[in-house]
C-alpha positions as CSV (number, residue, x, y, z in Angstrom):
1,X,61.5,-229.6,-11.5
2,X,65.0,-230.0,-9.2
3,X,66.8,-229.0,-11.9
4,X,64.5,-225.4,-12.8
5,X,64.5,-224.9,-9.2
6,X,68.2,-225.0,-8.7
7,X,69.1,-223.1,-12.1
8,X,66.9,-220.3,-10.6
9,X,68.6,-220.5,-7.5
10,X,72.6,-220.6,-9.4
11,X,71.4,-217.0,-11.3
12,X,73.3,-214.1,-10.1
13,X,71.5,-211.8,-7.8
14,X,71.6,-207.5,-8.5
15,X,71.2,-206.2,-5.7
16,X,69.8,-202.3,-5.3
17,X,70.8,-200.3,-3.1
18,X,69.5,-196.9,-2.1
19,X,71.0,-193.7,-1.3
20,X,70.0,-191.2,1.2
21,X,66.8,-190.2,-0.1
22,X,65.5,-194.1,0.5
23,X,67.6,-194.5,4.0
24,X,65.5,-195.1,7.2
25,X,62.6,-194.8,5.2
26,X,61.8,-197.9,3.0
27,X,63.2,-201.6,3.2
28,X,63.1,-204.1,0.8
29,X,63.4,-207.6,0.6
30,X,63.1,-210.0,-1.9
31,X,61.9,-213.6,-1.9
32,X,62.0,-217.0,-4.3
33,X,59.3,-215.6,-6.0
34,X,60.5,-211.6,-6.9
35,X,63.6,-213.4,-8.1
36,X,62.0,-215.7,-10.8
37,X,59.9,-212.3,-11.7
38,X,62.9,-210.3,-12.9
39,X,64.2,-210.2,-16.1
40,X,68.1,-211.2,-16.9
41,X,70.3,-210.7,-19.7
42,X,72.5,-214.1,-19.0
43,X,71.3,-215.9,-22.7
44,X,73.2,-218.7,-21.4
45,X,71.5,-219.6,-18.0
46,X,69.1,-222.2,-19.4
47,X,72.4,-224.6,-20.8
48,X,74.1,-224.0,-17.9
49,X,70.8,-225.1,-15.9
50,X,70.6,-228.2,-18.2
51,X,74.1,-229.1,-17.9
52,X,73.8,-229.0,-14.0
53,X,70.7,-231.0,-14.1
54,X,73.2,-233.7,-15.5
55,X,75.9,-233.3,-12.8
56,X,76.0,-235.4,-9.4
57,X,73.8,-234.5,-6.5
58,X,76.3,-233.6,-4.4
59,X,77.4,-230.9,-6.4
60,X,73.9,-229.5,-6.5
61,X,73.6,-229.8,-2.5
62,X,77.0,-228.1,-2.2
63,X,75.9,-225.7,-4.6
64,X,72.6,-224.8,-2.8
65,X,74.4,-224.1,-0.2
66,X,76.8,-221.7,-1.4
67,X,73.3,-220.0,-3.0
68,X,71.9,-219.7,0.1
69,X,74.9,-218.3,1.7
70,X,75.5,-215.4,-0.6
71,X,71.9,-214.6,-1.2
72,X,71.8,-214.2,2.8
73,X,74.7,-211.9,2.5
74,X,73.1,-209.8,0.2
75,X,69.8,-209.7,1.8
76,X,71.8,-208.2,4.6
77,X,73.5,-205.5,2.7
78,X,70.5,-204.0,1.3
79,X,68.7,-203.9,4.2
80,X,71.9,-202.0,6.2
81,X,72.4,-204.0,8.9
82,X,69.5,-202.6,11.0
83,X,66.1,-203.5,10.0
84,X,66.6,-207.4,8.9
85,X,64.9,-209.0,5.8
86,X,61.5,-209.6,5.3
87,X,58.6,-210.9,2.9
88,X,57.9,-207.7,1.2
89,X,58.9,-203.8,1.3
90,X,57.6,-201.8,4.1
91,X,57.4,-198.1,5.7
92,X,60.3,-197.9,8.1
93,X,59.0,-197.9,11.7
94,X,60.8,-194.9,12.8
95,X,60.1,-193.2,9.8
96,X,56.6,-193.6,10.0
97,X,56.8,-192.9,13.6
98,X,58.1,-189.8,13.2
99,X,55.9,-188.9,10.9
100,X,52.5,-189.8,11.7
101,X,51.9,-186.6,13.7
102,X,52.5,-184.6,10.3
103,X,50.7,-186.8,8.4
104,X,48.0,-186.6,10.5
105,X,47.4,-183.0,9.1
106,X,48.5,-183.3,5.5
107,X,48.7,-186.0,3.0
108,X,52.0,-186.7,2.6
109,X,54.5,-189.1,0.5
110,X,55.3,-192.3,2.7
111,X,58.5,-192.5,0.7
112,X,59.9,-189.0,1.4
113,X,58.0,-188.1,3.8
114,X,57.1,-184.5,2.3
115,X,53.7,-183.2,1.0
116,X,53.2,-184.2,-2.5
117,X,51.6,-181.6,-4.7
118,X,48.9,-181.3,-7.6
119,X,51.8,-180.9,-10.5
120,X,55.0,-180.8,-10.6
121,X,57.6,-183.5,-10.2
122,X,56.5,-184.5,-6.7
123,X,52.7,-184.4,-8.2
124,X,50.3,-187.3,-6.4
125,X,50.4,-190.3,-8.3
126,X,49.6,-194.2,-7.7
127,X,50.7,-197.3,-8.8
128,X,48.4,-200.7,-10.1
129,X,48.2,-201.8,-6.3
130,X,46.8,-198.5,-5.3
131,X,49.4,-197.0,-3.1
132,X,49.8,-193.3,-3.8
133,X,53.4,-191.9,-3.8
134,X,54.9,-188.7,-5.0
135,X,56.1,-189.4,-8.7
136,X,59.0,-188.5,-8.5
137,X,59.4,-190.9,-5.8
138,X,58.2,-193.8,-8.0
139,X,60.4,-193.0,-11.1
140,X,63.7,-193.0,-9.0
141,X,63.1,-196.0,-7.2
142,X,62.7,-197.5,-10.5
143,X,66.2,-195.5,-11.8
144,X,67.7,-197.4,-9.3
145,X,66.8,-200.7,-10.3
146,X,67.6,-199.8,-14.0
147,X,64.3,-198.7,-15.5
148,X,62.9,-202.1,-15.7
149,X,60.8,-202.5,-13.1
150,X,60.6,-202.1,-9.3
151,X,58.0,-203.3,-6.3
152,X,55.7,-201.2,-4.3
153,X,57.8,-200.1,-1.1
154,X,54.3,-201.4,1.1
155,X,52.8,-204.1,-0.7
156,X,55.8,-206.1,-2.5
157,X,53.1,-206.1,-6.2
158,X,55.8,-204.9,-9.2
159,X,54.9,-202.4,-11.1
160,X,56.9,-200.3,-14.3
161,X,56.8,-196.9,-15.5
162,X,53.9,-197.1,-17.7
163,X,51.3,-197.9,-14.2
164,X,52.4,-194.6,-12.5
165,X,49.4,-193.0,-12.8
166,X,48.9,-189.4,-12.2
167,X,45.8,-188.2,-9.5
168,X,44.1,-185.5,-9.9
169,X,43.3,-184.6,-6.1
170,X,40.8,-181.6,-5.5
171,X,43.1,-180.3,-2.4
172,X,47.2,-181.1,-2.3
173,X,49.3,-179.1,0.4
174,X,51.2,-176.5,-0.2
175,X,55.0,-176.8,0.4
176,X,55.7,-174.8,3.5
177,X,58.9,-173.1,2.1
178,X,56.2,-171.7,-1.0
179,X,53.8,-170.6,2.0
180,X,56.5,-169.0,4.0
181,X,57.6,-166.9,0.5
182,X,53.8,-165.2,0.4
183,X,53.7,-164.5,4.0
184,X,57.1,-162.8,3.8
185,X,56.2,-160.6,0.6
186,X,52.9,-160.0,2.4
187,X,54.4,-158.4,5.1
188,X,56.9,-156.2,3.2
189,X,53.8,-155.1,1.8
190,X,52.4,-154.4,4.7
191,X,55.2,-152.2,5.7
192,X,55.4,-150.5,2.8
193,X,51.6,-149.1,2.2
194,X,51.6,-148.2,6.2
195,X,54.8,-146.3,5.4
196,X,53.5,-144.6,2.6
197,X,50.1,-143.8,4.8
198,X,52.3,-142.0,7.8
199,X,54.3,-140.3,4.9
200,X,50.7,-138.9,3.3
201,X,49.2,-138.3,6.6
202,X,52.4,-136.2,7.2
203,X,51.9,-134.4,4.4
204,X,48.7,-133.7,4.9
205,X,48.7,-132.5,8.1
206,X,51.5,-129.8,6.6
207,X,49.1,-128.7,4.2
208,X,46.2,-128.5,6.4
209,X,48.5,-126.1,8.9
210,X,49.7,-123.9,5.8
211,X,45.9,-123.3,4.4
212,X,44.9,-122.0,7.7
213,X,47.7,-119.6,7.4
214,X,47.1,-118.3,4.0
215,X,43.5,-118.3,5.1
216,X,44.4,-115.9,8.0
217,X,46.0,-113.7,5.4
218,X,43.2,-113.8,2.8
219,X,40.9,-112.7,5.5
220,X,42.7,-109.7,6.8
221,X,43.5,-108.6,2.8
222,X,39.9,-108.6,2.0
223,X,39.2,-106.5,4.6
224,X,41.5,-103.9,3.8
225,X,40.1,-103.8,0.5
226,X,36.5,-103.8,1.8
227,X,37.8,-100.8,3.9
228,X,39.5,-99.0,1.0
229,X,36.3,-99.2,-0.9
230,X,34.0,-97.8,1.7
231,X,36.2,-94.7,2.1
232,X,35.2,-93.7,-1.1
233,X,31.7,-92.5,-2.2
234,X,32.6,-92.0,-5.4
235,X,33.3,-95.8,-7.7
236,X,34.3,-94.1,-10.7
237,X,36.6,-91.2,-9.0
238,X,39.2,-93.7,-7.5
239,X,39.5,-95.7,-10.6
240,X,41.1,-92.7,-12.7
241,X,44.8,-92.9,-13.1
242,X,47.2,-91.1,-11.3
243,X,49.7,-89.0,-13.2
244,X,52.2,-89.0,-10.5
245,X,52.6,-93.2,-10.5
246,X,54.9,-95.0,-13.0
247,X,54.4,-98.9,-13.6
248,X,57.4,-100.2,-14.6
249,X,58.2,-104.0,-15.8
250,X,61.6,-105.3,-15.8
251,X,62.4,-109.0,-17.2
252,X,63.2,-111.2,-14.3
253,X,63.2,-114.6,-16.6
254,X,63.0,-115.8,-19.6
255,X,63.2,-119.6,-20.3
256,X,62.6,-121.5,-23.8
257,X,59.8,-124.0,-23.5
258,X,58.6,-126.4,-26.1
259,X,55.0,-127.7,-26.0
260,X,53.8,-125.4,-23.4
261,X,50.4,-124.2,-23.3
262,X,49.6,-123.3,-19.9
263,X,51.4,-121.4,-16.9
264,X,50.4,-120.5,-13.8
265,X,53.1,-118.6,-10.9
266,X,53.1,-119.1,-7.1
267,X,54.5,-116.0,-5.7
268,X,54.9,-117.3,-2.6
269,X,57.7,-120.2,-3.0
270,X,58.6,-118.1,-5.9
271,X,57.5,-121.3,-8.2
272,X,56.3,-121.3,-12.2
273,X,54.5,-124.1,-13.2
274,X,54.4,-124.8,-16.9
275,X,51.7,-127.4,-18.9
276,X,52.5,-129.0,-22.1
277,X,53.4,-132.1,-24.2
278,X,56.9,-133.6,-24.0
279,X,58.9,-132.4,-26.8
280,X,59.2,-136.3,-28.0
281,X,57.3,-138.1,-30.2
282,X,54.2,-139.7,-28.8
283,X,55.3,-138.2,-25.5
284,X,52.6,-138.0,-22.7
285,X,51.3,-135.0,-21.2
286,X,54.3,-133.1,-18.4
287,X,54.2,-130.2,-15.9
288,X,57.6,-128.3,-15.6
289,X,58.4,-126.8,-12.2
290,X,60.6,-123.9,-12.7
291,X,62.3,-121.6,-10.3
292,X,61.8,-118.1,-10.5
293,X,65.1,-117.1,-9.2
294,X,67.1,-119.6,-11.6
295,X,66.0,-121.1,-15.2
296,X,68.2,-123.8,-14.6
297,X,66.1,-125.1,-12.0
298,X,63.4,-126.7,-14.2
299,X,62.0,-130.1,-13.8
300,X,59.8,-132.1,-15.6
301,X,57.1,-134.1,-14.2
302,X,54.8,-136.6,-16.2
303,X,51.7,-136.6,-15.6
304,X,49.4,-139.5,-14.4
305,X,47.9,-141.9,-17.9
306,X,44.9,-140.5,-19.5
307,X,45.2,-137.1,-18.3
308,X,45.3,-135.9,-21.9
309,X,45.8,-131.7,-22.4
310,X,45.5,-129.4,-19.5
311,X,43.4,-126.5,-20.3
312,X,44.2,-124.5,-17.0
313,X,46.1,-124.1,-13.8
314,X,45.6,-122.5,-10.4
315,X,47.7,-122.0,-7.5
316,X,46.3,-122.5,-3.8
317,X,47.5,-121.1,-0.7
318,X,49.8,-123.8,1.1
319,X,51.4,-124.8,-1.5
320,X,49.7,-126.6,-3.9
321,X,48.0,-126.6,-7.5
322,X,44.8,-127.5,-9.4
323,X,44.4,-128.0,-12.9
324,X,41.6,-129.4,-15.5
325,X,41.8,-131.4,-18.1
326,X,40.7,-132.8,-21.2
327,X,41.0,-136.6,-19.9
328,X,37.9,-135.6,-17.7
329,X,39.9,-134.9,-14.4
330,X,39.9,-132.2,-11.8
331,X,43.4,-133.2,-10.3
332,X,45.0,-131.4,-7.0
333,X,49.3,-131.2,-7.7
334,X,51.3,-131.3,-4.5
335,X,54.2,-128.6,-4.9
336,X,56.2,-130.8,-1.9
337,X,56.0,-134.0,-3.4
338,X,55.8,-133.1,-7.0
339,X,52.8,-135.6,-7.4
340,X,49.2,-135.8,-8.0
341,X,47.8,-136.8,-4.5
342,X,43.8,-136.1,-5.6
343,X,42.1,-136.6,-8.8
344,X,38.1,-135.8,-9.2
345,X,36.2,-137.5,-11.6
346,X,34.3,-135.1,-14.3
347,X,31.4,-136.1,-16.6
348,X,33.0,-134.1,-19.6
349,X,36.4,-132.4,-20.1
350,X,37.2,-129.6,-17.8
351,X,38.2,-125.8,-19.2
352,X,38.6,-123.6,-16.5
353,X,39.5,-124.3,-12.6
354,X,39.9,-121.9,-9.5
355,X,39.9,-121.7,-5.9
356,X,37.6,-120.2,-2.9
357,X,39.6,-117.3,-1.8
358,X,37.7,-117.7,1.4
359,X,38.5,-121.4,1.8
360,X,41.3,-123.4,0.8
361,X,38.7,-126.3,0.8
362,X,36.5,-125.6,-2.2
363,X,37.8,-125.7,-5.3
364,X,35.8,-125.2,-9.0
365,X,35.3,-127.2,-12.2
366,X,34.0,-125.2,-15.4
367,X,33.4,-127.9,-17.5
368,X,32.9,-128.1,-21.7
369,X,28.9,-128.3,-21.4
370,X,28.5,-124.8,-19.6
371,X,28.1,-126.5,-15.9
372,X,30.1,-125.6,-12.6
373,X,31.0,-127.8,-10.1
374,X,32.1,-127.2,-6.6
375,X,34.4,-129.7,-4.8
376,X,35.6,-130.3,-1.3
377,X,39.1,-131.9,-1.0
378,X,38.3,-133.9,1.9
379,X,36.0,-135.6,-0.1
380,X,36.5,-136.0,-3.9
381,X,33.8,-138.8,-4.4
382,X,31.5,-136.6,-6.2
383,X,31.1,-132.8,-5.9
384,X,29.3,-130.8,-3.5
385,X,27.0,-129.3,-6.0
386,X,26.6,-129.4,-9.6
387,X,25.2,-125.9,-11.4
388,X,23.5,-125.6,-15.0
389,X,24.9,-123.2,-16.9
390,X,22.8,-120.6,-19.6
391,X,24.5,-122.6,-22.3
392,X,26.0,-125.4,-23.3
393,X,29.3,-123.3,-24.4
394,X,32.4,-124.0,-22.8
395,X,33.7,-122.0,-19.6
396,X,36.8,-121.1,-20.3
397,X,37.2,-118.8,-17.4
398,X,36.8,-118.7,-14.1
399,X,37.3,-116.8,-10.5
400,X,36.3,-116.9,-7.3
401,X,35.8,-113.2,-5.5
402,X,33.8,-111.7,-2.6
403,X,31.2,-109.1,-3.0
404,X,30.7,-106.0,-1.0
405,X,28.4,-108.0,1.6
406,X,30.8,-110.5,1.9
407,X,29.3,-113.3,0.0
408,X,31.0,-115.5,-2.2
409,X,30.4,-115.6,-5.7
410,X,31.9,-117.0,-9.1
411,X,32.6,-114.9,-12.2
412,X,32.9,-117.0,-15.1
413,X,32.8,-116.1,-18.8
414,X,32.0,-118.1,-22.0
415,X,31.1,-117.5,-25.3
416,X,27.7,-116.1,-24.6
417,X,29.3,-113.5,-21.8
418,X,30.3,-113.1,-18.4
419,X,28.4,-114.6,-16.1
420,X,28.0,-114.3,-11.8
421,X,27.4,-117.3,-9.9
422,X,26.3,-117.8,-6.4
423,X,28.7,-120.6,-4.7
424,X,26.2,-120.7,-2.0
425,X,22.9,-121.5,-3.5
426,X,23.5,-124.2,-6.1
427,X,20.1,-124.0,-7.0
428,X,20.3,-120.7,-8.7
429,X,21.5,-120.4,-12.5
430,X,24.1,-117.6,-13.4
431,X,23.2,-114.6,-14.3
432,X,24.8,-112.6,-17.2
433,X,26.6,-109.1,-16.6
434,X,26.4,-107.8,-19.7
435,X,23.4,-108.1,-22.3
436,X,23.4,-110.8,-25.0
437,X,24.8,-109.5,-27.9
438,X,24.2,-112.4,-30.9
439,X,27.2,-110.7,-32.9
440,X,30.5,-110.9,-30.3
441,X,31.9,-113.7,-28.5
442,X,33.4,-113.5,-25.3
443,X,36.8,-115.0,-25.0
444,X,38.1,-113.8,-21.9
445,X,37.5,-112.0,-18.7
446,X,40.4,-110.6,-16.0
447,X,39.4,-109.4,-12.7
448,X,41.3,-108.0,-9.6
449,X,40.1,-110.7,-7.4
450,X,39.0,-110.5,-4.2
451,X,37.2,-107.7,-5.3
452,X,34.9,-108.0,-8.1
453,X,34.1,-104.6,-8.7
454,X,36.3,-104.0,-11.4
455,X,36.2,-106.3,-14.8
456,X,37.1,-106.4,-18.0
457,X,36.2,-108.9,-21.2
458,X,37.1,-109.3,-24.2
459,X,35.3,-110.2,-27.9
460,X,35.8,-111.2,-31.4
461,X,33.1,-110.9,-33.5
462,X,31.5,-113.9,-34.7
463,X,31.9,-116.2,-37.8
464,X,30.5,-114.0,-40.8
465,X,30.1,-110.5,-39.0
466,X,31.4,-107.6,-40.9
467,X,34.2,-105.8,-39.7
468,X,33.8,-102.1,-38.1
469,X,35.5,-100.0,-40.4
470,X,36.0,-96.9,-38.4
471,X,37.0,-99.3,-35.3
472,X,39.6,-100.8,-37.4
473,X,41.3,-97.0,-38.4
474,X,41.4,-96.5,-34.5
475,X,43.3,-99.7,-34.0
476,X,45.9,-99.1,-36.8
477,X,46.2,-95.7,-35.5
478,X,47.4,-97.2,-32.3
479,X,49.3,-100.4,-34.2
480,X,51.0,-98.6,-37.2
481,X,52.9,-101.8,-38.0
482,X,50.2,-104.5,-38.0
483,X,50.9,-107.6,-40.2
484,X,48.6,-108.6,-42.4
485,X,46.2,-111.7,-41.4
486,X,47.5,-111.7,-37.6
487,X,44.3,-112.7,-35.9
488,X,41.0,-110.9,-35.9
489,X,40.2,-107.4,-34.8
490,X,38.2,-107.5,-31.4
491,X,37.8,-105.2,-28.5
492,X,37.8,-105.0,-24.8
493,X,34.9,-103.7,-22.6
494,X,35.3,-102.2,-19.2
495,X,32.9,-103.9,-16.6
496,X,32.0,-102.0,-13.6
497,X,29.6,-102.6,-10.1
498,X,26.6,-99.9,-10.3
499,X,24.9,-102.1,-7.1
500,X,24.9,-105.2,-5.2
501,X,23.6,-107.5,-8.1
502,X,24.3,-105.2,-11.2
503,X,27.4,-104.1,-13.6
504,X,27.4,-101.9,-16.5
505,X,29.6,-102.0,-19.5
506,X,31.5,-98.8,-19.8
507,X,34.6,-97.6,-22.3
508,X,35.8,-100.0,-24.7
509,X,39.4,-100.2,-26.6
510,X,40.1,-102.0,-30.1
511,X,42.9,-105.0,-30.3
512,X,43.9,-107.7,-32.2
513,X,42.7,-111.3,-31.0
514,X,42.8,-114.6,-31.7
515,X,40.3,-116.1,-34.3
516,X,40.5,-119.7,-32.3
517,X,41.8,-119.2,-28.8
518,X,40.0,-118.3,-25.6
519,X,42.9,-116.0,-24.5
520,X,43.7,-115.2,-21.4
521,X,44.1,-111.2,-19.9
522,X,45.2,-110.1,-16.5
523,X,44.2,-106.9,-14.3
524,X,47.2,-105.6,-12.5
525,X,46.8,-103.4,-9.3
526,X,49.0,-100.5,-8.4
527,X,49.3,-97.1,-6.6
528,X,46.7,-96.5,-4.8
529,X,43.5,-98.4,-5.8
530,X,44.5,-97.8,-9.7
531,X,44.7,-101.1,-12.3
532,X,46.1,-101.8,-15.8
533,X,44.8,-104.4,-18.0
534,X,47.4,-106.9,-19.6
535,X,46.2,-108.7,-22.9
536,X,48.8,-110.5,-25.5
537,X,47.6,-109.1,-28.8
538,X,48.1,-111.0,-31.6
539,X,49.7,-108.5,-34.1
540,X,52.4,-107.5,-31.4
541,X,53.2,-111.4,-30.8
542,X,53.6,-109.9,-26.9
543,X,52.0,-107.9,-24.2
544,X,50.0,-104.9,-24.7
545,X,49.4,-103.1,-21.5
546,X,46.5,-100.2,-20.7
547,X,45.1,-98.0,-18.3
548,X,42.0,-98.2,-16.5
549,X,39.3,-96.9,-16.8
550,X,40.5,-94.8,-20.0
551,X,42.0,-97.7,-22.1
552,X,44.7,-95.4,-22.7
553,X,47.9,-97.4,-23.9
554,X,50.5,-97.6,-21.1
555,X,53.4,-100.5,-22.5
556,X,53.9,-102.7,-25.0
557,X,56.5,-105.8,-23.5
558,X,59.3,-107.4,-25.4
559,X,57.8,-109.3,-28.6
560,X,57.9,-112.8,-29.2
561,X,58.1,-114.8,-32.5
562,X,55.0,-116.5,-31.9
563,X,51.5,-114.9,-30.1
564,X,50.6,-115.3,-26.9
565,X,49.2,-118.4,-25.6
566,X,48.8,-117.4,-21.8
567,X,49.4,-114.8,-19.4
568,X,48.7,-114.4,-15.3
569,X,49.5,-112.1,-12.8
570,X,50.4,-112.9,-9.0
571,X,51.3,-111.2,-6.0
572,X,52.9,-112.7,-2.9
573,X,51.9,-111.8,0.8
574,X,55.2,-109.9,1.0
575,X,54.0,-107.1,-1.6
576,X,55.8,-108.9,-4.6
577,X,54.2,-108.7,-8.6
578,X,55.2,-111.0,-11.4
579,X,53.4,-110.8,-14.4
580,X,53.9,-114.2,-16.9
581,X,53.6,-114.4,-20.6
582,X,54.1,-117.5,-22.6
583,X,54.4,-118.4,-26.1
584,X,55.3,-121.3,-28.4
585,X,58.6,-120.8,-28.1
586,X,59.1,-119.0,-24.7
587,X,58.4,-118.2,-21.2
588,X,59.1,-114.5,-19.9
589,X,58.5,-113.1,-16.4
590,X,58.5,-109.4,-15.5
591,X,58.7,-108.1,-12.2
592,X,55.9,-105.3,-11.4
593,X,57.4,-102.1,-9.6
């Protein structure tokens, strides 16, 4: 037993020494028995212990002493100088000191000192004596005494890599750098969306101030007109064209668009907008802004997802556009930010739009199943009212007017006719302005709105229904140089107030029309109280142009290679007229004079 005790004593003691992550915070001593514990690679330790066993006792006393000595000297340089040894490892004092405060709070490593987490390399683990340190705490304590095996910094028990155990705690702190990263991105958050609110408020606020202003002027116009009409007894007198006026149409612009289906013109900022599909493959659905004074000035916009086609456009006073859609959205276009500030929700896809020319507020829907609704733009929810239609036909047209008492109304046209709406009373159905007529289908109807005493629409016959022969000699008369198969031949009735509540169809005209489009046809006012009636016919591939009420034919406009897919009229406040026309291949604007 002398002997064992003094060869364990002669073995060469490793001592481990921390760095700064350890210093202040644990100190460890070793004793008789952690030495006999750990593991040595001196092979020949248990000769040299029996050949000392065999040597003199006074070399073994001398020998025990020199032990002693330098195992006290290395005691004290792995404790530092400050703390002394002791039985086992232990938390610093200060250390924990310092600490307790924090930990008081938060479970936290009494290694490091930090919170540990639920994964990660700091995660929560614990050890065979059942002291819970971070792990990566554990696994470099035992790095530094070489991967073997190391003691528990509070109890003394050993313990090697294979009893870190990972816990699986139902609450771990949160580092406080992570928590001050998602406070920090909260607030530039913040920031941002108030920003963007004061920005929209702005804007709002603009628009609100400009509407009251075109109101203004929409009021004192309609009562000019009112005024004009009560000066004359006689409806039909003031209708007949006056010899001693010329119209005449010079091109102001003419831009080449590809993909463009719809157009509609603000007169006022002297602004085209155009609606089509990008001219890329798979593109998405764009509105081009164009300038009216320059064609370079043309921007495209894309258009929010799911918007799908647009299947019309209509300018509102301040500055800004509806449109509808076939991805089942009223949306309101914001000329200033050249953005989509408001979309309403429809049931089914929208075909026609328009707004109150008494009321910037209220805008209309004419939807694919034959119903009308009526929004408000301060609140875009759900609509005001929802009207039943006499059909389930698209409408494919639609304006707002004022009739002679001063009561708004709606003129809308689908297949079965032109129908009059009371915006109002949303419990009343349409009624139809013309009779039914099984045999024609109504594909467009232009007005001179305000007023709505002037209207005309226009048929095809339908699927199957013979040809008038004597009303096709009329039209070739007229169109000598008509190709052969270019659409359908139609005609064009002249719609006139008799009363408050009642129109009669009056002269009619023969032209060319589309077999598959619901065209579009403008009225155009000039002179005194006198109109022509703009329609792209489809064997001209351009603008026809006639007089009202006699149909007789005033212009035909420059031709295009392909027909005519829309056409509008528009007037600014200062006395301005711009008629548009746009094909597959091309936009054209004339200026009215």
């Amino acid at each position: 037993m002398p002997s064992r005790s003094r060869a364990a004593r002669r073995r060469t003691l490793h001592p481990v020494v921390l760095d700064d992550f350890f210093r202040d915070v644990v100190e460890i001593d070793y004793g008789e028995e952690d030495q006999q514990e750990e593991p040595h690679d001196d092979g020949g330790s248990e000769e040299e212990g029996q050949d000392e066993s065999e040597g003199s006792s006074d070399e073994d006393e001398a020998d025990d002493d020199e032990e002693d000595e330098e195992e006290e000297r290395e005691r004290e340089e792995f404790a530092g100088g400050d703390c002394g040894p002791s039985a086992q490892a232990r938390v610093s004092s200060v250390a924990a000191a310092g600490g307790s405060a924090e930990r008081a709070n938060m479970p936290t490593c009494p290694v490091c000192m930090e919170p540990w987490t639920s994964q990660g390399p700091h995660r929560i683990s614990c050890i065979p004596c059942g002291h819970v340190y971070g792990r990566s705490c554990l696994e470099r304590w035992l790095t530094q005494r070489g991967n073997r095996s190391a003691t528990c910094p509070q109890c003394g028990k050993r313990f090697k890599d294979k009893d870190i155990i990972n816990l699986y705690a139902p609450e771990v702190a949160i580092p406080k750098n992570e928590l001050e990263k998602e406070i920090s991105y909260l607030r530039e958050r913040n920031d941002s969306l108030e920003k963007k609110v004061l920005h929209h408020d702005k804007l709002f606020e603009e628009m609100t101030k400009r509407q009251i202003d075109m109101e203004q002027r929409i009021v004192d116009a309609v009562s000019s007109k009112r005024q004009k009409v009560t000066d004359h007894s006689d409806g039909a007198a003031h209708l007949e064209p006056s010899t001693s006026t010329t119209v005449n149409f010079s091109l102001q612009n003419e831009l080449f668009l590809d993909g463009a289906r719809v157009i509609s013109i603000d007169a006022s900022n002297q602004i085209i907008l155009a609606s089509g599909r990008a001219s890329s493959v798979g593109a998405e659905h764009v509105l081009t802004k164009i300038s009216m004074f320059s064609t370079h000035e043309a921007r495209k916009i894309h258009l929010p997802p799911n918007t799908k086609a647009v299947r019309d456009m209509c300018i509102l006073p301040g500055g800004s556009a509806i449109f509808t859609s076939l991805g089942k959205r009223l949306s309101l276009f914001s000329m200033t930010t050249d953005s989509v500030v408001l979309q309403c929700d429809l049931p089914v896809p929208g075909w026609s739009c328009s707004a109150d020319v008494s009321s910037s507020r209220h805008i209309y829907a004419g939807l694919q199943n034959g119903m009308l609704l009526v929004f408000d733009i301060r609140q875009t929810a759900r609509p005001l009212h929802s009207m039943m239609g006499l059909s389930t036909q698209p409408i494919h047209t639609l304006h707002s007017v004022i009739d002679n008492n001063g009561c708004r109304k709606i003129l809308s046209a689908s297949a079965v006719g032109p129908c009059m709406w009371d915006a109002d009373d949303n419990q009343s159905r349409p009624h139809l302005l013309t009779g039914m007529d099984n045999q024609r289908v109504c594909i467009s109807l232009a007005c001179a709105p305000p007023s709505s005493d002037l209207l005309v629409a226009s048929f095809r016959p339908k699927v199957g229904a013979s040809e008038d022969a004597s009303a096709s000699q009329v039209y070739l008369s007229q169109t000598p140089s008509r190709p052969v198969g270019s659409g359908k031949l139609g005609h064009h009735s002249l719609i006139r107030r008799t009363s408050d509540a009642s129109f009669a169809e009056g002269t009619t005209c023969y032209g060319n029309v589309s077999e598959v489009r619901m065209s579009k046809s403008a009225i155009i006012p000039y002179g005194d109280n006198q109109h022509l009636f703009a329609y792209g016919d489809e064997s001209l591939h351009g603008v026809r142009t006639w007089q009202l009420p006699s149909f007789a034919i005033h212009a035909d406009l420059c031709s295009h290679r392909q027909p005519i897919l829309d056409l509008r009229y528009a007037e600014s406040p200062g006395g301005g007229r711009y008629l548009g026309c746009l094909s597959e291949e091309k936009l054209q604007v004339f200026r009215i004079s």
